[in-house]
C-alpha positions in Angstrom: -48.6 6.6 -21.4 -47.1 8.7 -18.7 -48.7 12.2 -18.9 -45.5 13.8 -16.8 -42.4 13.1 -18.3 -40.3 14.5 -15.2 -41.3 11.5 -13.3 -40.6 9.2 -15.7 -36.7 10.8 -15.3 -37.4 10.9 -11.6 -38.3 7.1 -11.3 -35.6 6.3 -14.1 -33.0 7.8 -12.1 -34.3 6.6 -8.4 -34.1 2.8 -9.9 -30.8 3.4 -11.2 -29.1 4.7 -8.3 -30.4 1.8 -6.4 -29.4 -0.6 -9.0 -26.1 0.9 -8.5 -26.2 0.9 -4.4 -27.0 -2.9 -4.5 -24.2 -4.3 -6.8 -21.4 -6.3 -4.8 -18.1 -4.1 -4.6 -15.6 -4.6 -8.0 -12.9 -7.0 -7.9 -11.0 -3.6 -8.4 -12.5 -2.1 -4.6 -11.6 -5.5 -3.5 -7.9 -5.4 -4.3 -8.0 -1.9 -3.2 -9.0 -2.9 0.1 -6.8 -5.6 0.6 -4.0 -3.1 -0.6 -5.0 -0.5 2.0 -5.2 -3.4 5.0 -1.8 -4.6 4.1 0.1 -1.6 3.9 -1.7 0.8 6.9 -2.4 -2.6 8.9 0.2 -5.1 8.3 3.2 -2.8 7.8 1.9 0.3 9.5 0.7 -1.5 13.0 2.9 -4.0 12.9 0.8 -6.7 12.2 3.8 -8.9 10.6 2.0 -12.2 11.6 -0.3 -11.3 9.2 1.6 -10.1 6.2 1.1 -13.6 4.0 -2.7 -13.3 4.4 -2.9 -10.8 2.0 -0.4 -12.9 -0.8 -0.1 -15.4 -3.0 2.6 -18.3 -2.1 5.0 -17.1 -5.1 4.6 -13.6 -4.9 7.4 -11.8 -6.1 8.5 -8.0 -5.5 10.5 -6.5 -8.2 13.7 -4.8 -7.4 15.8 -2.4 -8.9 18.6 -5.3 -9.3 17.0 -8.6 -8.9 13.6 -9.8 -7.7 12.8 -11.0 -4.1 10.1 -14.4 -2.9 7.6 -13.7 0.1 10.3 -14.7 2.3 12.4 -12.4 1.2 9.8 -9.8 1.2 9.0 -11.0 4.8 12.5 -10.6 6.3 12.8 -6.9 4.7 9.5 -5.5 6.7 11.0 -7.4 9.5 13.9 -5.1 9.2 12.3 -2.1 8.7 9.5 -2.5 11.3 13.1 -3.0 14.1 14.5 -0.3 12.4 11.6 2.0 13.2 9.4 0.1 15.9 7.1 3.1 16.0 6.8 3.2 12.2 3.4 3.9 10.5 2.0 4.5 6.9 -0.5 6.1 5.9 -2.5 5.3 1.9 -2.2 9.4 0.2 -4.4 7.6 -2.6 -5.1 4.8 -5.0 -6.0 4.0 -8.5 -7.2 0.6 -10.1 -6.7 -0.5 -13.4 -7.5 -4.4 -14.6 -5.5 -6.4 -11.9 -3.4 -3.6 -10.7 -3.4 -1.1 -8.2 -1.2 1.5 -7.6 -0.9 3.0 -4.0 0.9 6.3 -2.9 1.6 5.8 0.6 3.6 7.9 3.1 5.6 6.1 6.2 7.4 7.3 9.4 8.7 6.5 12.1 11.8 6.8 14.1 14.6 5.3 13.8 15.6 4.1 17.2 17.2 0.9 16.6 19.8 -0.6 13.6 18.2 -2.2 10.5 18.2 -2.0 7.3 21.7 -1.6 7.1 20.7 1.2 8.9 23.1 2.3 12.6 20.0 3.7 15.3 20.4 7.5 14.8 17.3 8.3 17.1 15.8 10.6 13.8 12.5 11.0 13.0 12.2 9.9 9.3 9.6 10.4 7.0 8.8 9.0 3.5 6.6 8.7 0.9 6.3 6.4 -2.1 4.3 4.8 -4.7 4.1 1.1 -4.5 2.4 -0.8 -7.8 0.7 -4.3 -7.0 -0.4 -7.1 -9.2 -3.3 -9.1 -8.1 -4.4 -12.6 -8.4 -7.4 -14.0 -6.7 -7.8 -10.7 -4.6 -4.3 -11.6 -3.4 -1.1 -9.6 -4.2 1.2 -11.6 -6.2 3.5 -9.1 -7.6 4.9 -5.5 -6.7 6.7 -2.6 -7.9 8.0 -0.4 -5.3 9.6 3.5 -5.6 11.0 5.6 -2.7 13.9 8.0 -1.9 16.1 6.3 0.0 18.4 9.5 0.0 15.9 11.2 1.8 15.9 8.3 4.2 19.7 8.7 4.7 19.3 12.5 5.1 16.5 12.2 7.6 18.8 10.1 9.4 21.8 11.9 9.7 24.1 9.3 7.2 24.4 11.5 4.5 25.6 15.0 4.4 22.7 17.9 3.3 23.0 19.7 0.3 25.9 22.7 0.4 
């Protein structure tokens, strides 16, 4: 029998924390990660070529009126990423729950050429939003996405500003 019970708490607590240091990342982190990559890599630098690497082949994004496939999905980035050549995003933070993970992200850019039914107004725009994905297989295979597309249209000189 240990005569010191403070090391026994001391060795208790030194082979849990490396118990803990040693144990592969979640699924959770993974999807995390593969959320971060896609949206600061793939749509922040550009990286189109790589946008299906990080989805399944019937991904579907949820819209406000009807849903769109990968192609879809595809052509929209597309449109944004001519809109705003220069455009970035940046991950604010993220949460994980079960296959989910919900991302607030913030993106600019300036809008230097037309897209997204967008004329080129030469206006910096910025923009954040919260962006919900669905993963299967540590792929994304669904998404919810939220932003104020009045802002946008402020930002870019199309709609008047408030009286």
């Amino acid at each position: 029998m240990l005569k010191n019970p403070s090391l026994l708490l001391v060795l208790l607590l030194l082979a849990t924390t490396a118990f803990c240091q040693t144990q592969p990342p979640s699924e959770q982190e993974k999807n995390k990660t593969v959320a971060r990559l896609f949206l600061e890599d793939v749509l922040g630098q550009g990286r189109l070529d790589q946008y299906s690497d990080s989805h399944t082949a019937d991904f579907v994004a949820h819209g406000t009126d009807r849903d769109f496939s990968l192609a879809e999905d595809m052509a929209a980035a597309r449109e944004e990423r001519t809109a705003m050549p220069d455009m970035q995003m940046a991950v604010n933070r993220m949460v994980a729950e079960g296959d989910l993970v919900a991302v607030h992200w913030t993106a600019w850019g300036t809008n230097t050429q037309p897209g997204m039914g967008l004329p080129a107004t030469g206006k910096k725009i910025k923009v954040s939003g919260i962006t919900i994905f669905r993963f299967k297989a540590a792929k994304i295979s669904e998404e919810w996405s939220a932003w104020n597309m009045l802002s946008v249209l402020k930002q870019a000189g199309l709609f008047p500003p408030n009286p």
